[in-house]
C-alpha positions in Angstrom: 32.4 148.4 103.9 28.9 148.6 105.4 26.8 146.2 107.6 24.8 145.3 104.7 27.9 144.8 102.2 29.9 142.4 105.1 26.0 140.6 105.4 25.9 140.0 101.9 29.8 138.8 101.4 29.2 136.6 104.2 26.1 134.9 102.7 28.1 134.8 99.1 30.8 132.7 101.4 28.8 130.6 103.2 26.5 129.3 100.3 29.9 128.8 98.3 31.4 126.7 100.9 28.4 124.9 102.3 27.6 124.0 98.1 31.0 123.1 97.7 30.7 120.0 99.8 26.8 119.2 99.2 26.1 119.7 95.6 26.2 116.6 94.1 28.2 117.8 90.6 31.1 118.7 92.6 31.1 116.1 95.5 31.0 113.6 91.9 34.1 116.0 90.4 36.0 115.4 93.5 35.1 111.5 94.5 36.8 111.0 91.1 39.7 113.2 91.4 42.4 110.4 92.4 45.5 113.1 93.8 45.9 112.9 97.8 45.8 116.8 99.3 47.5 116.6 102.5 48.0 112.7 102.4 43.9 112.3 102.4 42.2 112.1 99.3 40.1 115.0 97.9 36.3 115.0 99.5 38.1 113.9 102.8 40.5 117.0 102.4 37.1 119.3 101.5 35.1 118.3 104.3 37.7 119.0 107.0 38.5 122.2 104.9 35.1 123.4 105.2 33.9 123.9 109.0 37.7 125.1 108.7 37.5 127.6 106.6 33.6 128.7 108.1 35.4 129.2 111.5 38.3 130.8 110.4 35.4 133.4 108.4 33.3 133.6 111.2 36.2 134.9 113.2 37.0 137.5 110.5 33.2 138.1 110.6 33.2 139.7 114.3 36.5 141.5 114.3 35.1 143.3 111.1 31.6 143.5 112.9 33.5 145.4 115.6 35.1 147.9 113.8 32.0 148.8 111.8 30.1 149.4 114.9 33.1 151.4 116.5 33.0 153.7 113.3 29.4 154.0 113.4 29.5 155.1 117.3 32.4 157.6 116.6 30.0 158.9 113.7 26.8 159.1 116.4 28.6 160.7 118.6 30.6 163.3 116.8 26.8 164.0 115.5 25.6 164.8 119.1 28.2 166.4 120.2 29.3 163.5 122.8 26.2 163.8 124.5 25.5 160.8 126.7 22.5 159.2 125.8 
């Protein structure tokens, strides 16, 4: 994947999540769903799933960050010969 493809996911997942718990057809959808997830009831469950799930993808985020920018030095380098700059 490239730098611009991992930006792009990343924007796709963080407007999904952030709508998730601020538009108001869903937070209405889920105020009226009556099942307990986790003993708490829905929009409780979703707003502690949430920052959860943003840090957990923020994590994923840099470790697939780094290895884009390791391939991308190995590339540079194997172009110049493994010149120092």
């Amino acid at each position: 994947m490239t730098r611009k493809g991992l930006y792009t996911l990343s924007a796709i997942i963080y407007i999904a999540l952030i709508a998730l718990i601020t538009l108001p057809p869903v937070t209405a959808a889920l105020d009226r769903v009556t099942p307990r997830i986790l003993g708490m009831p829905c929009m409780q469950f979703f707003l502690i799933m949430v920052p959860v799930a943003l840090a957990v993808w923020l994590a994923v985020w840099f470790l697939w960050e780094c290895k884009i920018e390791d391939r991308e030095a190995a590339k540079a380098e194997a172009q110049t010969g493994g010149e120092a700059k």
